[in-house]
KENU-357067 format. One line per 3 residues: number of its first residue (from 1); their letters; for each residue x, z, y of N, C-alpha, C. Coordinates in Angstrom, 2 decimals. Last residue first. Example, Ala and Ser with C-alpha at 12.3 -4.5 7.8 and 13.67 -1.06 7.14 Angstrom:
REM residues 2
2	sa	12.85/7.08/-2.25/13.67/7.14/-1.06/12.90/7.87/0.03; 13.19/7.80/-5.69/12.30/7.80/-4.50/13.20/7.80/-3.30
//
This chain:
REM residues 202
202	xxx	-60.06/-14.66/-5.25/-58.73/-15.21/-5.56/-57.58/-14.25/-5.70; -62.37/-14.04/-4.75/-62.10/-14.16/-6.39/-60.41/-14.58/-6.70; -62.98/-13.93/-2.59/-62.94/-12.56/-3.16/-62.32/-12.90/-4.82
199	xxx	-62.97/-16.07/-0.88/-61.87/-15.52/-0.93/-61.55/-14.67/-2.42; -65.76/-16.26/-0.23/-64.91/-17.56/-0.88/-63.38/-16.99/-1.35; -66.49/-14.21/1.17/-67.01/-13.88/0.06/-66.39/-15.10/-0.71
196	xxx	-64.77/-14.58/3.53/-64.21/-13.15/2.80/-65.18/-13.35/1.41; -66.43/-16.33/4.71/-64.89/-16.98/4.37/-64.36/-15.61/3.59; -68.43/-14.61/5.06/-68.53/-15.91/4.02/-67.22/-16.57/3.82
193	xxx	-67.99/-13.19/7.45/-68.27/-12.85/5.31/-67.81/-13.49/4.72; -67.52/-14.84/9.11/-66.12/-14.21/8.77/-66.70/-13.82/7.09; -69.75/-15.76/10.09/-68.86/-17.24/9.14/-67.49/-15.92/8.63
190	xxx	-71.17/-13.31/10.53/-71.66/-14.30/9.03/-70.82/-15.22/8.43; -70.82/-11.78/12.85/-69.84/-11.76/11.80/-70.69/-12.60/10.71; -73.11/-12.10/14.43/-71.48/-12.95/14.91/-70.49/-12.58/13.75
187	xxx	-74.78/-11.13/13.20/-74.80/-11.93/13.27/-73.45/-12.95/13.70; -75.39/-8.04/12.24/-74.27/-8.63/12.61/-74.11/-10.14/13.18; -77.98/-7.83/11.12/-77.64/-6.73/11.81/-76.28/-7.30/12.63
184	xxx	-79.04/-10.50/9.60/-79.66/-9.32/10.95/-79.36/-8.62/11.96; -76.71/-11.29/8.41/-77.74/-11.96/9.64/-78.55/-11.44/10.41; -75.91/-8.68/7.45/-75.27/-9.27/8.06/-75.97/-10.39/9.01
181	xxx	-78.61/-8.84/5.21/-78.11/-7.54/6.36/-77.34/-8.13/7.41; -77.63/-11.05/4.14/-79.08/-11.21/4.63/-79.04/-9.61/5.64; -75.37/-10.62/2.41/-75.96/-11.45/3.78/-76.83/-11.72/4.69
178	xxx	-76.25/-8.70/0.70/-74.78/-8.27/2.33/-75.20/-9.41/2.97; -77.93/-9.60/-0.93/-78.30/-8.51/0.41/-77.52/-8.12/1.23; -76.00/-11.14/-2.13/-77.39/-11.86/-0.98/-77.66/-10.55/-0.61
175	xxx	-74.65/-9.55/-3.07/-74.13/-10.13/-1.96/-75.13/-10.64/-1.57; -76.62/-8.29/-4.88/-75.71/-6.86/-3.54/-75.12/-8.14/-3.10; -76.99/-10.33/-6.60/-77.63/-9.51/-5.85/-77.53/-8.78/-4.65
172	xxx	-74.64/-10.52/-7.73/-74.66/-11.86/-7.06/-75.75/-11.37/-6.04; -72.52/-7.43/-7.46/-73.64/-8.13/-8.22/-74.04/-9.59/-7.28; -69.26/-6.99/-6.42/-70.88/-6.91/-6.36/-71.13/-7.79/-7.09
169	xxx	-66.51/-6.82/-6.27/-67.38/-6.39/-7.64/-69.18/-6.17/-7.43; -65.63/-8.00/-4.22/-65.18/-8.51/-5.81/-66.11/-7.96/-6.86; -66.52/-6.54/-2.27/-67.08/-7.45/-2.29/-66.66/-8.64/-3.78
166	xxx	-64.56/-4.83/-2.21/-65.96/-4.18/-2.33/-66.75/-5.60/-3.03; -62.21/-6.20/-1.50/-62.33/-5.14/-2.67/-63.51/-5.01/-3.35; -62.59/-7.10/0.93/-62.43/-7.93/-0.27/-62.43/-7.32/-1.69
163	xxx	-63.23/-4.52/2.31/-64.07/-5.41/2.42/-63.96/-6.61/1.49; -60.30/-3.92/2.27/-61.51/-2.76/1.87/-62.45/-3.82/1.39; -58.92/-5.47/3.96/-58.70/-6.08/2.16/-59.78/-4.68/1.47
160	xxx	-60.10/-5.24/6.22/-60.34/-6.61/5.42/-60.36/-6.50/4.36; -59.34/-2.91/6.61/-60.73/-3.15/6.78/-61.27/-4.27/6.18; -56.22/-3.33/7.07/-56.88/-2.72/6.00/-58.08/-2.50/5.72
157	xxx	-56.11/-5.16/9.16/-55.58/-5.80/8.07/-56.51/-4.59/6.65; -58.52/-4.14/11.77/-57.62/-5.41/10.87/-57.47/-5.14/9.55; -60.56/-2.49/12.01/-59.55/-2.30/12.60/-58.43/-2.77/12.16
154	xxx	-64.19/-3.00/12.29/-63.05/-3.99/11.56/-61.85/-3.47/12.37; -67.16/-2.39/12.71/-65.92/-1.73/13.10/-64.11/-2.09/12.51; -68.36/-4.06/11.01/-68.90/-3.48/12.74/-67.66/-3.09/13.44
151	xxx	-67.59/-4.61/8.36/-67.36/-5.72/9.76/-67.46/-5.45/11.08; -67.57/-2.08/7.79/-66.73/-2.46/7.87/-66.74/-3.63/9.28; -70.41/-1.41/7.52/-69.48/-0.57/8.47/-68.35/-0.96/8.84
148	xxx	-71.16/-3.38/5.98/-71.84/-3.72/7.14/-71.02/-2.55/7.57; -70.03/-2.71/3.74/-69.25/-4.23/4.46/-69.56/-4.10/5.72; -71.67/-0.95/3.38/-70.53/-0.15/3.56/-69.79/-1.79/4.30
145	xxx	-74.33/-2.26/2.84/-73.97/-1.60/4.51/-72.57/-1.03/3.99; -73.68/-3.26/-0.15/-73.89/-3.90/1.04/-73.75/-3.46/2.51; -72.91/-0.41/-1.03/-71.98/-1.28/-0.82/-72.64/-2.26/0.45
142	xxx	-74.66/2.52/0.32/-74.68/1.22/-0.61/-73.50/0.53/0.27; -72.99/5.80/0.87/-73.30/3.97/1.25/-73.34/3.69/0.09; -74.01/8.54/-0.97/-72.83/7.39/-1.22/-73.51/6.01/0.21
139	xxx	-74.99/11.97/-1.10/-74.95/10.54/-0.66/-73.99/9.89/-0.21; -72.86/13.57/-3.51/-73.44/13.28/-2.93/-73.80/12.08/-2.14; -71.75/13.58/-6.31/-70.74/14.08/-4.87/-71.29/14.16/-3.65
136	xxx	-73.31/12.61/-7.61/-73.03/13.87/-8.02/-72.22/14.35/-6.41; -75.28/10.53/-5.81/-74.45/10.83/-6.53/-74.24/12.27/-6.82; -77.42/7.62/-4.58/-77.49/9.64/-4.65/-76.55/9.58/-5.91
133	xxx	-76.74/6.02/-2.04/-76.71/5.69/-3.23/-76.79/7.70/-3.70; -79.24/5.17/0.64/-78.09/6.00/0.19/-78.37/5.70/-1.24; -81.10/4.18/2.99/-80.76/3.28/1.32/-79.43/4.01/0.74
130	xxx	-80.71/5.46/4.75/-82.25/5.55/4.08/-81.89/4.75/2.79; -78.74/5.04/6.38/-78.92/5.99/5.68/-80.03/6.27/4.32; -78.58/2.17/6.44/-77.72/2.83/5.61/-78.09/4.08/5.38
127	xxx	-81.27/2.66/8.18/-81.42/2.04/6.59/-80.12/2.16/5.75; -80.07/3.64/10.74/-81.07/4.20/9.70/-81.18/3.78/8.57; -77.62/1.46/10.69/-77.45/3.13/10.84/-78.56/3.57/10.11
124	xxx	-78.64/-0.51/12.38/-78.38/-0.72/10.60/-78.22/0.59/10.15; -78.78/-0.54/14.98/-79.85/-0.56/14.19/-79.56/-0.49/12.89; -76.53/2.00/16.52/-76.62/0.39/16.01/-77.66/0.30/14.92
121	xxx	-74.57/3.71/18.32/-76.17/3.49/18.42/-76.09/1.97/18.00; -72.87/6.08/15.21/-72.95/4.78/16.23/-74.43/4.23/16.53; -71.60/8.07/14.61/-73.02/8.21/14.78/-73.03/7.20/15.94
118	xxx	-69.70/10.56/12.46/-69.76/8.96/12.78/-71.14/8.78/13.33; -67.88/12.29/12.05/-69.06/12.57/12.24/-69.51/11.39/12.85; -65.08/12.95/9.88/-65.44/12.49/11.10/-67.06/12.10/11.11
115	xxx	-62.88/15.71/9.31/-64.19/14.93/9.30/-64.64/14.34/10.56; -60.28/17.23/7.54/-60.60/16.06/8.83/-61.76/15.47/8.41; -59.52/20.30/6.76/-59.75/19.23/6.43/-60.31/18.54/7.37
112	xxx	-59.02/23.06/7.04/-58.05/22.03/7.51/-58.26/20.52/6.93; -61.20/25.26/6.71/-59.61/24.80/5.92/-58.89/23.72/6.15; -62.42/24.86/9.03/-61.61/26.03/9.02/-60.55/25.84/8.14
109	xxx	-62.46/21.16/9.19/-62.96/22.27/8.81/-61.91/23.70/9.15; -62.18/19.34/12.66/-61.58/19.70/11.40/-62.27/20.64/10.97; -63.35/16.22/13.96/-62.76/17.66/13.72/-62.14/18.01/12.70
106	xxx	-64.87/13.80/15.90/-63.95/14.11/14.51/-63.69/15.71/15.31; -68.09/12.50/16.58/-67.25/13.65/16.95/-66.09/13.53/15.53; -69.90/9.69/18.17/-69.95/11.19/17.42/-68.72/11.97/17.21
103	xxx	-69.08/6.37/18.73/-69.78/6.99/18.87/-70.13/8.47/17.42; -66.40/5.19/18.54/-67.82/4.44/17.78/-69.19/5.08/18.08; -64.65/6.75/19.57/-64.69/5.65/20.39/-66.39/4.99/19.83
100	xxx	-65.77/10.39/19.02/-64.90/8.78/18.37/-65.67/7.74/19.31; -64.36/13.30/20.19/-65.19/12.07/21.14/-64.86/11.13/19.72; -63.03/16.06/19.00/-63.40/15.11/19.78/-63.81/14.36/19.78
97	xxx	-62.69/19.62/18.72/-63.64/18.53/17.88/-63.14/17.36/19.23; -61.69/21.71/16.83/-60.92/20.55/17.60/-61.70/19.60/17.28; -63.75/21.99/14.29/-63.16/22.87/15.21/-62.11/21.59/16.34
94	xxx	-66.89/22.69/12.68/-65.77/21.53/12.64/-65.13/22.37/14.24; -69.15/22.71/11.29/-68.48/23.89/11.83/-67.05/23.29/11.74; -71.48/21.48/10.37/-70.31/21.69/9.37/-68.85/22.60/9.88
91	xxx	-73.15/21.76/12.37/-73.53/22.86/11.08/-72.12/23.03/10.40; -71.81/20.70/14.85/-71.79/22.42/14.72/-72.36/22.82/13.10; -72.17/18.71/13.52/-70.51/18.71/14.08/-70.52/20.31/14.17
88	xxx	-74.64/18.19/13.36/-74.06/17.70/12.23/-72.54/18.53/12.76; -75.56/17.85/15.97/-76.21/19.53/14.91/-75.26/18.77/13.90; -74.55/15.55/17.22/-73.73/16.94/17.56/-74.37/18.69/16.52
85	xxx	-75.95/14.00/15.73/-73.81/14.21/15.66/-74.10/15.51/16.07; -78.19/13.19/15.54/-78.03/14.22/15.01/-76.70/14.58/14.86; -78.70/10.88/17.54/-78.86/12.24/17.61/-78.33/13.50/17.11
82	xxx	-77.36/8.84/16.00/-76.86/9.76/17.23/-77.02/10.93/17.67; -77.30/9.77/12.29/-77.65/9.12/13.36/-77.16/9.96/14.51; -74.42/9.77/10.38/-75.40/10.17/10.91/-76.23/9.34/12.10
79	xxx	-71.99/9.37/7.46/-72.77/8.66/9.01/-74.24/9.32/8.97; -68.52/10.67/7.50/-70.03/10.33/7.23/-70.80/9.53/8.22; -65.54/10.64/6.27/-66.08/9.74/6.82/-67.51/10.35/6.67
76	xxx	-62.54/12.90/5.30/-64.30/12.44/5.07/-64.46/12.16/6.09; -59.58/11.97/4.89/-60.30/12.50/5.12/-61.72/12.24/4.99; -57.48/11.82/2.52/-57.95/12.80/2.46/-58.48/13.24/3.20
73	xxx	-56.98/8.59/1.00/-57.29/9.06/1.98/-57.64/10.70/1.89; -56.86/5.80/-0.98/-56.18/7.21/-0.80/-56.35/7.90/0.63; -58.66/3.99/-2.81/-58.40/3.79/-1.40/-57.91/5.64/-1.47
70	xxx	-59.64/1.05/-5.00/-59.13/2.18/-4.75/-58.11/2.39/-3.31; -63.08/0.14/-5.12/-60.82/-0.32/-4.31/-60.56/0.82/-4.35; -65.19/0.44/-5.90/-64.34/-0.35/-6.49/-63.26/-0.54/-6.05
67	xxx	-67.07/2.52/-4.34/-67.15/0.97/-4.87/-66.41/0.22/-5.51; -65.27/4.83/-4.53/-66.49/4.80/-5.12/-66.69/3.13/-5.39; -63.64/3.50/-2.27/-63.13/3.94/-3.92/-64.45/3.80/-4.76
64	xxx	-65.58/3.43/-0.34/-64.38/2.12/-0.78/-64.39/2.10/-2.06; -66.16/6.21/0.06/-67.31/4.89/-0.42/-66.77/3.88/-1.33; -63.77/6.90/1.19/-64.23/7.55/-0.32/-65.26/6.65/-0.61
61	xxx	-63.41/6.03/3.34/-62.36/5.58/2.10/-63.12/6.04/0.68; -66.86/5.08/4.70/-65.03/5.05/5.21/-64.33/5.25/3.50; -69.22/7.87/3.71/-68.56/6.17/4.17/-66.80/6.11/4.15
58	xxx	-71.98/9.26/2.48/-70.71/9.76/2.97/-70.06/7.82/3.16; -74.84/10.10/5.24/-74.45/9.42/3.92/-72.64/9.11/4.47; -77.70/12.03/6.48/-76.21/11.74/6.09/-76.12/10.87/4.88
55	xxx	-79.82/14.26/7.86/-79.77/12.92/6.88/-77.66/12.34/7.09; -79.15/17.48/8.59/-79.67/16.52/8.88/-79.40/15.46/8.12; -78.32/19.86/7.62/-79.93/19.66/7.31/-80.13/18.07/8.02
52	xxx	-75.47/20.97/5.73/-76.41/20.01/6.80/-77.78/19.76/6.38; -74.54/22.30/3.63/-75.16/23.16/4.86/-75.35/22.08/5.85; -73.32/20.57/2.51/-74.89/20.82/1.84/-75.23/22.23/2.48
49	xxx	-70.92/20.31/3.27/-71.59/19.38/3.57/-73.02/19.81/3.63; -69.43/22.93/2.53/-70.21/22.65/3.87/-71.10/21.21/3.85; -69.63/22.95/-0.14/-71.01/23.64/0.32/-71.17/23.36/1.61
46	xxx	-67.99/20.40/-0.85/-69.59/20.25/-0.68/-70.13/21.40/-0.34; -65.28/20.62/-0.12/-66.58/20.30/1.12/-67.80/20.49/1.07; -64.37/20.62/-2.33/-63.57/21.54/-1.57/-64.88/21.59/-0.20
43	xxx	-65.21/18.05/-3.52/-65.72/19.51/-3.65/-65.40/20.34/-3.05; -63.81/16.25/-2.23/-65.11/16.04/-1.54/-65.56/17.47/-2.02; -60.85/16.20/-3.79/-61.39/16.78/-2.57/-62.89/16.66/-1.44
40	xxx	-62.30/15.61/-6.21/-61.87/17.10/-6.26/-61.41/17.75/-4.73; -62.85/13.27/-5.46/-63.94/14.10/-5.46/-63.43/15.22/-5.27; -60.27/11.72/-4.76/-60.74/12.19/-3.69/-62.15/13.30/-4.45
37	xxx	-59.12/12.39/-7.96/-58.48/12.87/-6.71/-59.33/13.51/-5.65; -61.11/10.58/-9.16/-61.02/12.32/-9.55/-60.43/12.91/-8.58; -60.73/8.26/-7.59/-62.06/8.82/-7.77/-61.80/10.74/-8.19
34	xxx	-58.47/8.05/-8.57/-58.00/7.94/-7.64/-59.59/8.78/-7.07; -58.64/7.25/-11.29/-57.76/8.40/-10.82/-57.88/8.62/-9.29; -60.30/5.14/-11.19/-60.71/6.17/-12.00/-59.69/7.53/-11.49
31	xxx	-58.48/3.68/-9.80/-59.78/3.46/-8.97/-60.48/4.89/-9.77; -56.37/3.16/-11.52/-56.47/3.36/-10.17/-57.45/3.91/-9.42; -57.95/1.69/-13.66/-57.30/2.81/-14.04/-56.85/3.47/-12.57
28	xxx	-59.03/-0.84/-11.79/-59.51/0.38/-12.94/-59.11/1.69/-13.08; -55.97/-2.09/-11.14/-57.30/-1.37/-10.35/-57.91/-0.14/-10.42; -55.66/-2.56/-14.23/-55.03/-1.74/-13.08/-55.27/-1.00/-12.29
25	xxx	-57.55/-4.57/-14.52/-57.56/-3.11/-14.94/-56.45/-2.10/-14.84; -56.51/-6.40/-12.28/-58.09/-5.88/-12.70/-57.89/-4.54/-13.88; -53.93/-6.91/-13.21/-54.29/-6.35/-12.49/-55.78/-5.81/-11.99
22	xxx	-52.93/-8.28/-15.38/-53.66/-7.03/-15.82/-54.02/-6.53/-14.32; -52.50/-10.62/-14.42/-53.56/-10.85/-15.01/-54.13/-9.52/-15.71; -51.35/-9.83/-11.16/-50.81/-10.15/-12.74/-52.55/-10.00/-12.93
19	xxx	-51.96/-12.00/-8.13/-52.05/-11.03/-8.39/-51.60/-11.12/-9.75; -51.57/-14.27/-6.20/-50.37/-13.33/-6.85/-50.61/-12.39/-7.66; -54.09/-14.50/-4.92/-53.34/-15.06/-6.05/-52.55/-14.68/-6.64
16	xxx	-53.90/-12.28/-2.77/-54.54/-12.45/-4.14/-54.60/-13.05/-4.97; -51.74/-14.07/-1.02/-51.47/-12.15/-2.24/-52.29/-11.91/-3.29; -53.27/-15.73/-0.56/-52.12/-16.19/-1.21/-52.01/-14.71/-2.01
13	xxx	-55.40/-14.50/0.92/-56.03/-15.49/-0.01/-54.71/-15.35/-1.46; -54.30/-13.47/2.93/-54.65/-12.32/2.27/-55.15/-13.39/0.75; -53.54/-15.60/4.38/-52.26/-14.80/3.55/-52.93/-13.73/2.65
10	xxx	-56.07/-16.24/5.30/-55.00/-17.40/4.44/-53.67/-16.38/3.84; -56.25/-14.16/6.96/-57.58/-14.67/5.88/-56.54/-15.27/4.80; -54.42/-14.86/9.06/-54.46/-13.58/8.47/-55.65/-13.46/6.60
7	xxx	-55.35/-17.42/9.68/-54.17/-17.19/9.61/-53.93/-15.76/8.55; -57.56/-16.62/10.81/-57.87/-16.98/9.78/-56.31/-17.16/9.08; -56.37/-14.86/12.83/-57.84/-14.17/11.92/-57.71/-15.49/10.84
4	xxx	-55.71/-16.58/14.45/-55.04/-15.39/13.80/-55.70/-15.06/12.53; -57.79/-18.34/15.56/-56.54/-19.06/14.51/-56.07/-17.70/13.88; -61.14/-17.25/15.24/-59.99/-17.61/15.82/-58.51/-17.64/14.85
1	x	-64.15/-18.47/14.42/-63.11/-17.56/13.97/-61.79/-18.00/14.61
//
């Protein structure tokens, strides 16, 4: 792990100390409002979503929340496999569509909402999909692969404290299965978990 990065680890350690002793149900109450927010905008989506025929599961801020951080965002994240970006990008009928660096397409709906059609060629992709959490809002990431989207694609400071969020409220369970995914699927990210799973309580 290089000096920044842990440099950056060490300040995120100190803020979480700082934290008030109501701040856990803070959170809470955050995380409950913040859940009604983004669903009431995931409904605005669901008939287009549930005009895809191909496998999907939803990721990025609304997972976050769903898992426990509350995270404000108004656009949708999904993940597909490669193949299926581009029937995923025409079912949901997405318009200014372009290229994501990760691989698959962002656009927009006719009503002006931002989706991004995520469809990176990386072995963990099928079993996030295949291990979807089934919700009213529809398929959720399991937490364990939502870390595993995170660490893949880590765009600093706010990917981290997503990833310390998530990782405060797993089961001792859901973290041996973030690690044991992470040795598989990630391997050069295991000493960064593990200095993020020593962290999570502070």
């Amino acid at each position: 792990m290089d000096t920044a990065r842990l440099t950056f680890l060490e300040y995120l350690k100190r803020r979480e100390q700082k934290r008030r002793p109501s701040a856990e149900t803070d959170d809470m109450v955050k995380r409950d409002n913040l859940l009604a927010h983004r669903f009431v905008i995931v409904e605005t989506t669901r008939s287009v979503l549930q005009a895809l025929t191909v496998p999907y599961v939803v990721i990025g801020g609304h997972a976050v929340t769903f898992h426990g951080r509350p995270r404000m965002t108004d656009d949708v994240d999904i993940l597909v496999l490669p193949q299926d970006a581009r029937t995923a990008t025409t079912q949901l009928g997405l318009r200014q569509v372009s290229p994501l660096r990760t691989g698959g397409y962002s656009g927009t709906t006719p009503g002006g909402m931002r989706i991004d059609v995520v469809a990176p060629d990386q072995r963990w992709v099928t079993p996030a999909i295949a291990q979807a959490v089934q919700t009213s809002y529809g398929p959720m990431v399991g937490a364990p692969f939502l870390v595993i989207t995170k660490l893949w694609d880590s765009r600093g400071s706010q990917d981290e404290t997503d990833v310390l969020g998530v990782l405060r409220r797993m089961t001792d369970a859901e973290l041996d299965a973030t690690r044991r995914l992470v040795r598989e699927y990630l391997p050069d990210d295991v000493d960064d978990l593990e200095s993020l799973i020593a962290m999570r309580n502070y």
